[in-house]
MDTraj code that builds the backbone (N, CA, C; nanometers):
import mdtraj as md
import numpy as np

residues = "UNK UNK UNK UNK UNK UNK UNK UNK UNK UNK UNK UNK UNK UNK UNK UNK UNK UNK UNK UNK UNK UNK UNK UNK UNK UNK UNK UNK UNK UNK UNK UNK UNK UNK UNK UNK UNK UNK UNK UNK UNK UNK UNK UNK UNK UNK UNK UNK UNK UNK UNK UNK UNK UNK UNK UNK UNK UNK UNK UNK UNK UNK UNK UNK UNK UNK UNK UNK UNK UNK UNK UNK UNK UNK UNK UNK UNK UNK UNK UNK UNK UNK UNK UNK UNK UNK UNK UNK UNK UNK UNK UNK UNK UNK UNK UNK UNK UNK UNK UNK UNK UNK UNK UNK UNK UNK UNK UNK UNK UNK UNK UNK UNK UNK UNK UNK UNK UNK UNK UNK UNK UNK UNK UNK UNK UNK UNK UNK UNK UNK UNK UNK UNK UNK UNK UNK UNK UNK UNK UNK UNK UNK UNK UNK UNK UNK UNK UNK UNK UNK UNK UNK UNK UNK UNK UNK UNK UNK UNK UNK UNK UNK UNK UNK UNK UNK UNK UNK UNK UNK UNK UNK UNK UNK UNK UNK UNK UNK UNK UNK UNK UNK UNK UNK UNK UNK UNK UNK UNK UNK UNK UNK UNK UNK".split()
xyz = np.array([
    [0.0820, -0.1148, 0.0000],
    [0.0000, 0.0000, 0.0000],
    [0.0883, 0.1236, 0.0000],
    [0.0583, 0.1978, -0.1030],
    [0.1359, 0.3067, -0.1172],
    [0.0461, 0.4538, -0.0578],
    [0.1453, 0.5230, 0.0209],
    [0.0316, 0.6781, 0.0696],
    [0.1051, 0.7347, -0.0253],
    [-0.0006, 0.7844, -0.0715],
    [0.0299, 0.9034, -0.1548],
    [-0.0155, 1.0168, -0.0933],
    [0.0732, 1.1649, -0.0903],
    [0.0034, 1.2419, -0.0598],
    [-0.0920, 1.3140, -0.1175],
    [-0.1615, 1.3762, -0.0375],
    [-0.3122, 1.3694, -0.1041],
    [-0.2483, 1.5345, -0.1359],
    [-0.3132, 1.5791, -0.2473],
    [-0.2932, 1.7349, -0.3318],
    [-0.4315, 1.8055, -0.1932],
    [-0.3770, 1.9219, -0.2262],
    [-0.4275, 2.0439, -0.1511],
    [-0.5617, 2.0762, -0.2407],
    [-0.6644, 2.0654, -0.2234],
    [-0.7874, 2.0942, -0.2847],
    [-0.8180, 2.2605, -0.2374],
    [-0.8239, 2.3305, -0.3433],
    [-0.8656, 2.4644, -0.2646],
    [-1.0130, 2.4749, -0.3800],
    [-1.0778, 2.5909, -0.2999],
    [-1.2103, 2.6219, -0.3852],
    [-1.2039, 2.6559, -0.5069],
    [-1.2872, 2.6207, -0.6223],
    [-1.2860, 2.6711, -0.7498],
    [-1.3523, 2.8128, -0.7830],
    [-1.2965, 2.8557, -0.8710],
    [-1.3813, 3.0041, -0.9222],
    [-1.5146, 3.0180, -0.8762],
    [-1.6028, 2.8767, -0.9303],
    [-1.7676, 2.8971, -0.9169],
    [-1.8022, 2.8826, -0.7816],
    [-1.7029, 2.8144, -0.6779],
    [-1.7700, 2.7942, -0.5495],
    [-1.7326, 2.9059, -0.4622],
    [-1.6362, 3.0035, -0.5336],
    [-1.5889, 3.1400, -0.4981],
    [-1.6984, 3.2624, -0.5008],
    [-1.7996, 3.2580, -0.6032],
    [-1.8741, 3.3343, -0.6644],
    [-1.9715, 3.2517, -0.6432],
    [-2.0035, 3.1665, -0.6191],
    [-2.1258, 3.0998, -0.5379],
    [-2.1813, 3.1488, -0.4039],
    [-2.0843, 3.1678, -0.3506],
    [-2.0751, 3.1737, -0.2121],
    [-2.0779, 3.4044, -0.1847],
    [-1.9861, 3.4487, -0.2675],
    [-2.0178, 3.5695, -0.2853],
    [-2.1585, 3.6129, -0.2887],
    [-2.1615, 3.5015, -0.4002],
    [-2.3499, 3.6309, -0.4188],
    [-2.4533, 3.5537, -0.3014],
    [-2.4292, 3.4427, -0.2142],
    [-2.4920, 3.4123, -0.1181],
    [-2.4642, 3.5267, 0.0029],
    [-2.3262, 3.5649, 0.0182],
    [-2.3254, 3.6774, 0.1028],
    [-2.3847, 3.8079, 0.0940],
    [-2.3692, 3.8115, -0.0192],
    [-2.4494, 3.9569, -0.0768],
    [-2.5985, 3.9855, -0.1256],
    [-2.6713, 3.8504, -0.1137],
    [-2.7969, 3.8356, -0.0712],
    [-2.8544, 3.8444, 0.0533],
    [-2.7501, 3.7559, 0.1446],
    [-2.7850, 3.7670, 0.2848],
    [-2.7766, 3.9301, 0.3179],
    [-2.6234, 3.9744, 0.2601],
    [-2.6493, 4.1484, 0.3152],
    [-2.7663, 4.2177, 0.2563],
    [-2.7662, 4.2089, 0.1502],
    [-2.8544, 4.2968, 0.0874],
    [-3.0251, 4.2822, 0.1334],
    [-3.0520, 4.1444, 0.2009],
    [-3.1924, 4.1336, 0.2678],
    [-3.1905, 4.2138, 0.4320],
    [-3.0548, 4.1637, 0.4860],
    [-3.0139, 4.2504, 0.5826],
    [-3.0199, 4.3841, 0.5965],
    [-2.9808, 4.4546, 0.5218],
    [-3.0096, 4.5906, 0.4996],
    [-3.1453, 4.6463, 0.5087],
    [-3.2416, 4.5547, 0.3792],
    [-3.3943, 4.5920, 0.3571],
    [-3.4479, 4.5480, 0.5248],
    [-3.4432, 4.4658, 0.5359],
    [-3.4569, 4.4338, 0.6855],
    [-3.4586, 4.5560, 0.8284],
    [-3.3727, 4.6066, 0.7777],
    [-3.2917, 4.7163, 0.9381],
    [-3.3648, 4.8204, 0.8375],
    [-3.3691, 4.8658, 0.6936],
    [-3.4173, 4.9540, 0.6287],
    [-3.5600, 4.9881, 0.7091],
    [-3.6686, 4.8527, 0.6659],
    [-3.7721, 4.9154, 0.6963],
    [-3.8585, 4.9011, 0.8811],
    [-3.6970, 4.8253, 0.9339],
    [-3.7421, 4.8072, 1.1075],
    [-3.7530, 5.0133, 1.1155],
    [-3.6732, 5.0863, 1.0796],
    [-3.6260, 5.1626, 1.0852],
    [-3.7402, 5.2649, 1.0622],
    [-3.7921, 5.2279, 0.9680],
    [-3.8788, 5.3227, 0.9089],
    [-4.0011, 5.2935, 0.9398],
    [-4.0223, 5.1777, 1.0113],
    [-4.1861, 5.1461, 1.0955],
    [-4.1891, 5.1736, 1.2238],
    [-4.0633, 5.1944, 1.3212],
    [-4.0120, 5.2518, 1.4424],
    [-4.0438, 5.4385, 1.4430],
    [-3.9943, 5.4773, 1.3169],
    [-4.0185, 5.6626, 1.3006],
    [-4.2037, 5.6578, 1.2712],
    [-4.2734, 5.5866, 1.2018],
    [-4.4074, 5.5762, 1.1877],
    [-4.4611, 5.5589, 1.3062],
    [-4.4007, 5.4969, 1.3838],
    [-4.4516, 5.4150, 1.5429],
    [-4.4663, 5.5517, 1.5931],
    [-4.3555, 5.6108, 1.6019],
    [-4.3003, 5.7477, 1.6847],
    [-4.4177, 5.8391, 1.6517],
    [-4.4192, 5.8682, 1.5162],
    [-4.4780, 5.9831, 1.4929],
    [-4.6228, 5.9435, 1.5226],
    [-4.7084, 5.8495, 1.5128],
    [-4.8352, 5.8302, 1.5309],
    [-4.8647, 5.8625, 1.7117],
    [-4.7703, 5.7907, 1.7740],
    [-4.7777, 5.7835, 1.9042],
    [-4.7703, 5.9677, 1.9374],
    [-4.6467, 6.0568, 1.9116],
    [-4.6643, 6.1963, 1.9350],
    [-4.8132, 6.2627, 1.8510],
    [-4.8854, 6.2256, 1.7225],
    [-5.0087, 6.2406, 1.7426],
    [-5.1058, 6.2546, 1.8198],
    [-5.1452, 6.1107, 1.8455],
    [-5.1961, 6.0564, 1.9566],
    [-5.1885, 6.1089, 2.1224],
    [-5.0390, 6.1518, 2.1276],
    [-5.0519, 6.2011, 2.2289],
    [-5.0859, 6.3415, 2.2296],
    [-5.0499, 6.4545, 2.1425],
    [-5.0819, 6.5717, 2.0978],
    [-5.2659, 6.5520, 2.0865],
    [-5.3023, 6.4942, 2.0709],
    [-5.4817, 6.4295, 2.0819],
    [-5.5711, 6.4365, 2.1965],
    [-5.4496, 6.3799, 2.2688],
    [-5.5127, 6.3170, 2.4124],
    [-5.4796, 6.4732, 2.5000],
    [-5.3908, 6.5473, 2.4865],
    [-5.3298, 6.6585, 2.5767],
    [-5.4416, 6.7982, 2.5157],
    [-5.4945, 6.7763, 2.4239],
    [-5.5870, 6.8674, 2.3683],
    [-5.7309, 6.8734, 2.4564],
    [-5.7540, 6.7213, 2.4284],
    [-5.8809, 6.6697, 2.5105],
    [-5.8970, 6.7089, 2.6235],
    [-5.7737, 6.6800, 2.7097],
    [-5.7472, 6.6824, 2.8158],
    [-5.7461, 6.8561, 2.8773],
    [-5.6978, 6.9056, 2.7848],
    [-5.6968, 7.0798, 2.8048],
    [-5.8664, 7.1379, 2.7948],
    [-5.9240, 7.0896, 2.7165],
    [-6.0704, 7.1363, 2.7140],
    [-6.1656, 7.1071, 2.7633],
    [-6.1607, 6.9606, 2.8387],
    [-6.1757, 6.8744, 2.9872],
    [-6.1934, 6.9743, 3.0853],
    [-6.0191, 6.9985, 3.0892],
    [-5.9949, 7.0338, 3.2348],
    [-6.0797, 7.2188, 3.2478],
    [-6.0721, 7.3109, 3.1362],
    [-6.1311, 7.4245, 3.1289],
    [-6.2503, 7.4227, 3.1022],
    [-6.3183, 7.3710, 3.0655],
    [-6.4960, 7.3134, 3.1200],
    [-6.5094, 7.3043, 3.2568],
    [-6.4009, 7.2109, 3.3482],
    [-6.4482, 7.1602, 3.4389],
    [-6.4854, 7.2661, 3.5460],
    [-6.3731, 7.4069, 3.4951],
    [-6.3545, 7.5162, 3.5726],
    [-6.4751, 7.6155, 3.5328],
    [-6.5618, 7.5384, 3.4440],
    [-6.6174, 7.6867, 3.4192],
    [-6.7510, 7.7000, 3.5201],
    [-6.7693, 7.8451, 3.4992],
    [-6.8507, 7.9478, 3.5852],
    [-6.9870, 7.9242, 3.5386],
    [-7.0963, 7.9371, 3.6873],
    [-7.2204, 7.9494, 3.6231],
    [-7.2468, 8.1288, 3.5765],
    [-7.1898, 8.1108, 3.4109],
    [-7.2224, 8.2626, 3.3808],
    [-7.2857, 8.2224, 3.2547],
    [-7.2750, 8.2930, 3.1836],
    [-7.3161, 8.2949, 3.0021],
    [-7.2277, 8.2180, 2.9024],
    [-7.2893, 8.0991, 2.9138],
    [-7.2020, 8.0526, 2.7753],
    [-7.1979, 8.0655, 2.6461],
    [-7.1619, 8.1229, 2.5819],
    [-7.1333, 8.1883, 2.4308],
    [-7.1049, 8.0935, 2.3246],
    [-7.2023, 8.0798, 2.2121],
    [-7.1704, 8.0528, 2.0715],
    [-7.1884, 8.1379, 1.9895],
    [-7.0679, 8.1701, 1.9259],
    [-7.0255, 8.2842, 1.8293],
    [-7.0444, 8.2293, 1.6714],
    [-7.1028, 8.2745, 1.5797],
    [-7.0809, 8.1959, 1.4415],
    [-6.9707, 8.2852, 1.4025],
    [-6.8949, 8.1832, 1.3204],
    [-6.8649, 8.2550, 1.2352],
    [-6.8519, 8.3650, 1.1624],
    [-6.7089, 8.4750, 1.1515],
    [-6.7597, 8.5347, 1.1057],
    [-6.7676, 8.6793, 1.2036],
    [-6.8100, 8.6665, 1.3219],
    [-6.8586, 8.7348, 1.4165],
    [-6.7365, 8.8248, 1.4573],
    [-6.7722, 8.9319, 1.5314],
    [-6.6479, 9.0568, 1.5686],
    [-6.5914, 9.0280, 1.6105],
    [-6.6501, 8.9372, 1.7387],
    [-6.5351, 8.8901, 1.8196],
    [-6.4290, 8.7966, 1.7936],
    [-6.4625, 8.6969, 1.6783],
    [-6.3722, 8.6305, 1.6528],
    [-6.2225, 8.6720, 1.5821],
    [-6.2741, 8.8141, 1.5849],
    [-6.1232, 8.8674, 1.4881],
    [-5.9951, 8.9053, 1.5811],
    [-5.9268, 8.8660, 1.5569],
    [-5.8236, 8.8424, 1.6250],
    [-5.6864, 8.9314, 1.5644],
    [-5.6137, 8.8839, 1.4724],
    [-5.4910, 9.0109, 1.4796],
    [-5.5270, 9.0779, 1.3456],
    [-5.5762, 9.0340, 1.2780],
    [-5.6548, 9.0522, 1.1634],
    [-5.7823, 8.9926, 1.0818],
    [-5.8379, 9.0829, 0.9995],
    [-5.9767, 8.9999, 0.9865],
    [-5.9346, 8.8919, 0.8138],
    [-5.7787, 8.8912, 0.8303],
    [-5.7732, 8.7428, 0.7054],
    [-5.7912, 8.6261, 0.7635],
    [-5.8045, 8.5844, 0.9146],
    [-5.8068, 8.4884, 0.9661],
    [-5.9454, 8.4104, 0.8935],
    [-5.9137, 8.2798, 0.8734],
    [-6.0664, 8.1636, 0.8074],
    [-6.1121, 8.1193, 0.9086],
    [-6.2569, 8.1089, 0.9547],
    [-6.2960, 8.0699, 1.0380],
    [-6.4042, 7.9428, 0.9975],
    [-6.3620, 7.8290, 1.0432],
    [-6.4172, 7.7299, 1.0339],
    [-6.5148, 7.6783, 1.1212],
    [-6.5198, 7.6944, 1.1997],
    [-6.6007, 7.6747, 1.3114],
    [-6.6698, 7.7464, 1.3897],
    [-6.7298, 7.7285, 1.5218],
    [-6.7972, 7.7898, 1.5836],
    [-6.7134, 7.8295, 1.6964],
    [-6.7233, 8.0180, 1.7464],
    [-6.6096, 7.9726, 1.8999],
    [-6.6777, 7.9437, 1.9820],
    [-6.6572, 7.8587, 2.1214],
    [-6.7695, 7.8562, 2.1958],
    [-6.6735, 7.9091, 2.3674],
    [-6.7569, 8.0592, 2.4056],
    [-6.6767, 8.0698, 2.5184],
    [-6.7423, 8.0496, 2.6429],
    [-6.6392, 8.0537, 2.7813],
    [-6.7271, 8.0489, 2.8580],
    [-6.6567, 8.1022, 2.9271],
    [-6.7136, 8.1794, 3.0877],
    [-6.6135, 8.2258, 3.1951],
    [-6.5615, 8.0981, 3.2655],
    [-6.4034, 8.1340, 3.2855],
    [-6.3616, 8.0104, 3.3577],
    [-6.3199, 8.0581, 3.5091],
    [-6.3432, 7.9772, 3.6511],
    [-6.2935, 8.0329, 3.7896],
    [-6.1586, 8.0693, 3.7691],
    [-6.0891, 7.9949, 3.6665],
    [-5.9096, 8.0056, 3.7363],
    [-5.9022, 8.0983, 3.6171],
    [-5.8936, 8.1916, 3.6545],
    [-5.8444, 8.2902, 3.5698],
    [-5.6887, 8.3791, 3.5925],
    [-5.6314, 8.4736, 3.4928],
    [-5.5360, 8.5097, 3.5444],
    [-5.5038, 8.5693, 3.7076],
    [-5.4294, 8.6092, 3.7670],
    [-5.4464, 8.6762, 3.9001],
    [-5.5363, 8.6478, 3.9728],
    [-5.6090, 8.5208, 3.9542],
    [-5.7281, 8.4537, 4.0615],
    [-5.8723, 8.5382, 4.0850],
    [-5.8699, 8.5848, 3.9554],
    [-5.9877, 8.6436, 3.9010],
    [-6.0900, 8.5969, 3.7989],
    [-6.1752, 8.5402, 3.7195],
    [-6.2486, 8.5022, 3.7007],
    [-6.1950, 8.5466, 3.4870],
    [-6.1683, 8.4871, 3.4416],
    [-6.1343, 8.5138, 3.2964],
    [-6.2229, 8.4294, 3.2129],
    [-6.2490, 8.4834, 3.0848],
    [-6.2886, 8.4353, 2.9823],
    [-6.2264, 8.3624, 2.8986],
    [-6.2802, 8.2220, 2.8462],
    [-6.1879, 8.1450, 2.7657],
    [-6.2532, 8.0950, 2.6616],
    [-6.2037, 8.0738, 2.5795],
    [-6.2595, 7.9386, 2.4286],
    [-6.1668, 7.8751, 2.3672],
    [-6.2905, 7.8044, 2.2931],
    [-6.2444, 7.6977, 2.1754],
    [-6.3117, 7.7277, 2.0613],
    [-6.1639, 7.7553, 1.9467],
    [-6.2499, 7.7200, 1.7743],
    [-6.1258, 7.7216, 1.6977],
    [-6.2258, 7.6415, 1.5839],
    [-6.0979, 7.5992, 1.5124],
    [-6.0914, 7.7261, 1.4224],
    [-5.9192, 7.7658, 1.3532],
    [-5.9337, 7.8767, 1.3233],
    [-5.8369, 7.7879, 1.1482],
    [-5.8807, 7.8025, 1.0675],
    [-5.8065, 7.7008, 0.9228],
    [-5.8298, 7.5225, 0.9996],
    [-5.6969, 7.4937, 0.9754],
    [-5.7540, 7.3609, 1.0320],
    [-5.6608, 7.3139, 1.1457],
    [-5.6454, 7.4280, 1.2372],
    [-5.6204, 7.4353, 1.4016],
    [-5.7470, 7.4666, 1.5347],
    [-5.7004, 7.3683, 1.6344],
    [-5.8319, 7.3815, 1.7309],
    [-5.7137, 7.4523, 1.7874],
    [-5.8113, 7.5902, 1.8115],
    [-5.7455, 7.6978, 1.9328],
    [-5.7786, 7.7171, 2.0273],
    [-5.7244, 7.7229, 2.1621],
    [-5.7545, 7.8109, 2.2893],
    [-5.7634, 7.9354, 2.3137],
    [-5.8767, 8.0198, 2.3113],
    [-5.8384, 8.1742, 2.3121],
    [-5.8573, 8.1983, 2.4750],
    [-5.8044, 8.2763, 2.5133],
    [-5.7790, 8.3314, 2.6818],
    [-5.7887, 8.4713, 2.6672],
    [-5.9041, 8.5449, 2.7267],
    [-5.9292, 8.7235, 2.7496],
    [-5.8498, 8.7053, 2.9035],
    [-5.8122, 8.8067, 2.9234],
    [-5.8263, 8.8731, 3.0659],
    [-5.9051, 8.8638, 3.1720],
    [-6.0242, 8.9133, 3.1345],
    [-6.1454, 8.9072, 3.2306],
    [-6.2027, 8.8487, 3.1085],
    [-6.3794, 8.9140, 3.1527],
    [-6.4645, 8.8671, 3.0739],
    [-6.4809, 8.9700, 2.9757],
    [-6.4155, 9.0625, 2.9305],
    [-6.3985, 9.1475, 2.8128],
    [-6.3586, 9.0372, 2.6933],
    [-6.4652, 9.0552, 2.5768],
    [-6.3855, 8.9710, 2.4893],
    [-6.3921, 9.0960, 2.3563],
    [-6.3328, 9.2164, 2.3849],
    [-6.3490, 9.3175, 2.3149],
    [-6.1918, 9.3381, 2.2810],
    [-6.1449, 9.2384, 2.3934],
    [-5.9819, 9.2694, 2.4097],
    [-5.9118, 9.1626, 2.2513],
    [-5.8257, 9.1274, 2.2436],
    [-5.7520, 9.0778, 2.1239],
    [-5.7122, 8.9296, 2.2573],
    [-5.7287, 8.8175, 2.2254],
    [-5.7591, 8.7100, 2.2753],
    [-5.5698, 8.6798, 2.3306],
    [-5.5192, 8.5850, 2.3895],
    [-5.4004, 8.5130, 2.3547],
    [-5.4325, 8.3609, 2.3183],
    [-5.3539, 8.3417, 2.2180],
    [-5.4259, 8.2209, 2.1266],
    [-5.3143, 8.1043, 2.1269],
    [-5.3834, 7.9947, 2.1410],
    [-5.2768, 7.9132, 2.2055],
    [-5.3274, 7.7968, 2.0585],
    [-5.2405, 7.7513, 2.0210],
    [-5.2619, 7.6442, 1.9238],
    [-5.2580, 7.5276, 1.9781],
    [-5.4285, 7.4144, 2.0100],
    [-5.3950, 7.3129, 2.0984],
    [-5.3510, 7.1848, 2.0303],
    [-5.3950, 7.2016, 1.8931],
    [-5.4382, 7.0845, 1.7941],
    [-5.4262, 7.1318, 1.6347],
    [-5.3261, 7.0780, 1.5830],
    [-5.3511, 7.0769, 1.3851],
    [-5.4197, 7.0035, 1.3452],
    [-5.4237, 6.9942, 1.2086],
    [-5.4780, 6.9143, 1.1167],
    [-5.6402, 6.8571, 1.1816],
    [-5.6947, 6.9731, 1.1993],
    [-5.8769, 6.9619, 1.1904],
    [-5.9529, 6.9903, 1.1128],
    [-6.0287, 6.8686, 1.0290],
    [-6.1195, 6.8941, 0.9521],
    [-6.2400, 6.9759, 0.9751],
    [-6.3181, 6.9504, 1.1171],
    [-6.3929, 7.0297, 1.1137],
    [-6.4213, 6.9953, 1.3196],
    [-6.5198, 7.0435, 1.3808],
    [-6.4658, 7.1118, 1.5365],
    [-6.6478, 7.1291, 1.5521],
    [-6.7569, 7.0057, 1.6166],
    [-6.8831, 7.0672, 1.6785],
    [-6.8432, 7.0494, 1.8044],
    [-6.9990, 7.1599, 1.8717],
    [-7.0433, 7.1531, 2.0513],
    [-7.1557, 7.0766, 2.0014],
    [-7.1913, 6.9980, 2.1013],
    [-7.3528, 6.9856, 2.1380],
    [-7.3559, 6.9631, 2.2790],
    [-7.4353, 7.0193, 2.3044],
    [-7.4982, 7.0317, 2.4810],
    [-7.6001, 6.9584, 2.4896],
    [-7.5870, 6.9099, 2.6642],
    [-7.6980, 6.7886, 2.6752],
    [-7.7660, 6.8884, 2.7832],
    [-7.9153, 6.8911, 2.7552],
    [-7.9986, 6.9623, 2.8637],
    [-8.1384, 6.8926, 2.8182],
    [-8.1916, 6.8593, 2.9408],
    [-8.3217, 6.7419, 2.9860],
    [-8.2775, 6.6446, 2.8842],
    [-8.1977, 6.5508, 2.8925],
    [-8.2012, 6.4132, 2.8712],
    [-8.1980, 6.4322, 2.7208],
    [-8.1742, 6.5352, 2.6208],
    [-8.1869, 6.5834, 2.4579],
    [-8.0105, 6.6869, 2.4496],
    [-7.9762, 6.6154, 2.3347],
    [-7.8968, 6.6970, 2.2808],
    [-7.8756, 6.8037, 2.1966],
    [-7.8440, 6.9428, 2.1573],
    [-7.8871, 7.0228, 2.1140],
    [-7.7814, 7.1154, 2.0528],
    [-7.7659, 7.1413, 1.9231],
    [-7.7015, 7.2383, 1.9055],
    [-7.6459, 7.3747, 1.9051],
    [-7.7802, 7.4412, 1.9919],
    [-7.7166, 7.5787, 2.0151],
    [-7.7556, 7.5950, 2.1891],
    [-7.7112, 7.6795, 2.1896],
    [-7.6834, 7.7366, 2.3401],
    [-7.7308, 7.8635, 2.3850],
    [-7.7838, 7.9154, 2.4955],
    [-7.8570, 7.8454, 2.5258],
    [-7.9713, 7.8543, 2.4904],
    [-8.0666, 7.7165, 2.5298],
    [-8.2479, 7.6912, 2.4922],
    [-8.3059, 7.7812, 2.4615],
    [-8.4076, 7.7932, 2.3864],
    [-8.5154, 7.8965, 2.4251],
    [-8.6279, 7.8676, 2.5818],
    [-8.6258, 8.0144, 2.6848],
    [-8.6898, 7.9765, 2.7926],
    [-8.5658, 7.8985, 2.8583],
    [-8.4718, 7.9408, 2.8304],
    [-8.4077, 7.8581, 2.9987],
    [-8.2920, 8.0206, 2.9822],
    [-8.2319, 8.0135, 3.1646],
    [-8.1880, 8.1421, 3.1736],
    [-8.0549, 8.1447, 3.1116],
    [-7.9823, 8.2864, 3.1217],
    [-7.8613, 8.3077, 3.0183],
    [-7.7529, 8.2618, 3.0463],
    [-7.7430, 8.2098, 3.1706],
    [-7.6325, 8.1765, 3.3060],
    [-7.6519, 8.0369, 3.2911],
    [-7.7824, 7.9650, 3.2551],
    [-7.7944, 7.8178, 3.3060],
    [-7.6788, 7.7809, 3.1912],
    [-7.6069, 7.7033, 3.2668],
    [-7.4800, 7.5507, 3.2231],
    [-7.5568, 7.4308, 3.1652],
    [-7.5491, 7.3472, 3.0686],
    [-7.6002, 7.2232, 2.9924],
    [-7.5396, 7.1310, 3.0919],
    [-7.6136, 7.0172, 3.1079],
    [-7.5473, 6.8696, 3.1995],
    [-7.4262, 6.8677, 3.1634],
    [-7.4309, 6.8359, 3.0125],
    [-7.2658, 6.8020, 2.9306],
    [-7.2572, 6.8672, 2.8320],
    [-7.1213, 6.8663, 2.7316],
    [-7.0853, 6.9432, 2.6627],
    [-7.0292, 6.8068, 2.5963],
    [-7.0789, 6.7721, 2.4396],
    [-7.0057, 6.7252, 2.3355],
    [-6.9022, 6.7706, 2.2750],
    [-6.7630, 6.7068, 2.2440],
    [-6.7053, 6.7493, 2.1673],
    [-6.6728, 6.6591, 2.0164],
    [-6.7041, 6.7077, 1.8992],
    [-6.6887, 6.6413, 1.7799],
    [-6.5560, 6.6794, 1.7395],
    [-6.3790, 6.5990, 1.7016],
    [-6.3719, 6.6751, 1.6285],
    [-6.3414, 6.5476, 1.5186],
    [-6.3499, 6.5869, 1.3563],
    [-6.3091, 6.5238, 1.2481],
    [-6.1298, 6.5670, 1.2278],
    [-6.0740, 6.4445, 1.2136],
    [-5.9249, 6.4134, 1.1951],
    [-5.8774, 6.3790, 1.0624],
    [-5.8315, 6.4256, 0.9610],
    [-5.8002, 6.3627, 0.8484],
    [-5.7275, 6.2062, 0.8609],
    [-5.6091, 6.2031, 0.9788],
    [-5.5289, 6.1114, 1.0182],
    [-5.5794, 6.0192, 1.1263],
    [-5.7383, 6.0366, 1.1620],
    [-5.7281, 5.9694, 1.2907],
    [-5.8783, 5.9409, 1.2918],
    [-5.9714, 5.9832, 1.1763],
    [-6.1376, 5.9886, 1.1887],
    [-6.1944, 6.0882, 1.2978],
    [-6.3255, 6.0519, 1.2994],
    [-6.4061, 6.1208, 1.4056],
    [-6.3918, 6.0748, 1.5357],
    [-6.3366, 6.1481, 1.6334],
    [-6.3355, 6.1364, 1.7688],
    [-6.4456, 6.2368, 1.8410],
    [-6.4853, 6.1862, 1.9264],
    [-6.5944, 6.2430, 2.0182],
    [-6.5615, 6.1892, 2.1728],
    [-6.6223, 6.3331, 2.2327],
    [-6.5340, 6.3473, 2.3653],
    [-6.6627, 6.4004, 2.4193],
    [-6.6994, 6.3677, 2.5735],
    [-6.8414, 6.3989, 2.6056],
    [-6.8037, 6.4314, 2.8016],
    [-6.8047, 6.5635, 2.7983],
    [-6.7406, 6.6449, 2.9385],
    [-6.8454, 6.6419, 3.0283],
    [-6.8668, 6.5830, 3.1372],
    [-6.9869, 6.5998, 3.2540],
    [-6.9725, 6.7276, 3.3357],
    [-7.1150, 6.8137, 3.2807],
    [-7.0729, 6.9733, 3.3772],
    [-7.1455, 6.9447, 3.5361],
    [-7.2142, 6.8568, 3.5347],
    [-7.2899, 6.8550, 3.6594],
    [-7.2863, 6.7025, 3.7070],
])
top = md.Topology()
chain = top.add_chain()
for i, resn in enumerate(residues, 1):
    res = top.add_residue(resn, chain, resSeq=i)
    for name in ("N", "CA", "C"):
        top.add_atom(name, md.element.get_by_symbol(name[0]), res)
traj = md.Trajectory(xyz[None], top)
């Protein structure tokens, strides 16, 4: 029996380039891979700061209802004097709806609202209850299609404020809020005044 030594086998061209474009498949799925983890993580993000920009709105027009005064609650159409603000190019889409709130500046009794002004829901804040003054306008919410009230008084919901035959001061049980979202549909939000 003869040993022969055995020759050195190394890889051929094709199992060279076999094996290449197996690596460069694996990377190249790798990449698309981390590509679109990447880009459903920034979608994640941005929906969630929506969402939360949503909820902190709600939550702001909640909490300034909860404060408000048995005085005169105000629906303004459109349009109206008071709604003009630094100029009269402002678009008014909606209705403002104000009311006196207890916590006011200097622990005095101030006037506040909500309306959408283009397709922003705004906070306007008077001083007192002068709304003759030029508002400070707080931007709570973008991208609004459109912004109703409806008030609940005797067990019926109703679109304007207030009734005929009930007094100018009386408060509704609750206060609906509609608003339409291009990004998010119709949400409705329903505030208990009593």
């Amino acid at each position: 029996m003869s040993l022969r030594p055995r020759r050195a086998r190394g890889l051929t061209l094709i199992e060279v380039v076999v094996a290449l474009a197996v690596f460069a498949l694996l990377g190249l799925m790798t990449w698309r891979a981390t590509e679109h983890l990447t880009h459903a993580r920034v979608l994640v993000g941005d929906e969630l700061a929506r969402w939360r920009t949503i909820a902190l709105a709600a939550h702001r027009v909640g909490n300034e209802l909860e404060q408000m005064a048995p005085a005169p609650l105000k629906l303004h159409d459109r349009g109206a004097r008071t709604l003009t603000a630094d100029n009269d190019s402002d678009a008014r889409e909606g209705t403002l709806l104000s009311f006196l709130a207890l916590a006011g500046r200097h622990d005095t009794p101030a006037r506040s609202g909500f309306v959408q002004v283009d397709d922003r829901l705004e906070w306007w804040l008077w001083d007192a209850d002068d709304m003759d003054t030029v508002p400070e306008r707080v931007v709570l919410l973008d991208k609004v299609d459109s912004l109703r009230w409806r008030f609940l008084h005797r067990n019926a919901w109703r679109t304007e404020w207030p009734p005929q035959g009930s007094p100018t001061d009386a408060l509704p049980e609750a206060i609906a809020l509609e608003l339409v979202l291009p990004d998010a549909g119709t949400l409705y939000r329903v505030f208990a005044l009593r």
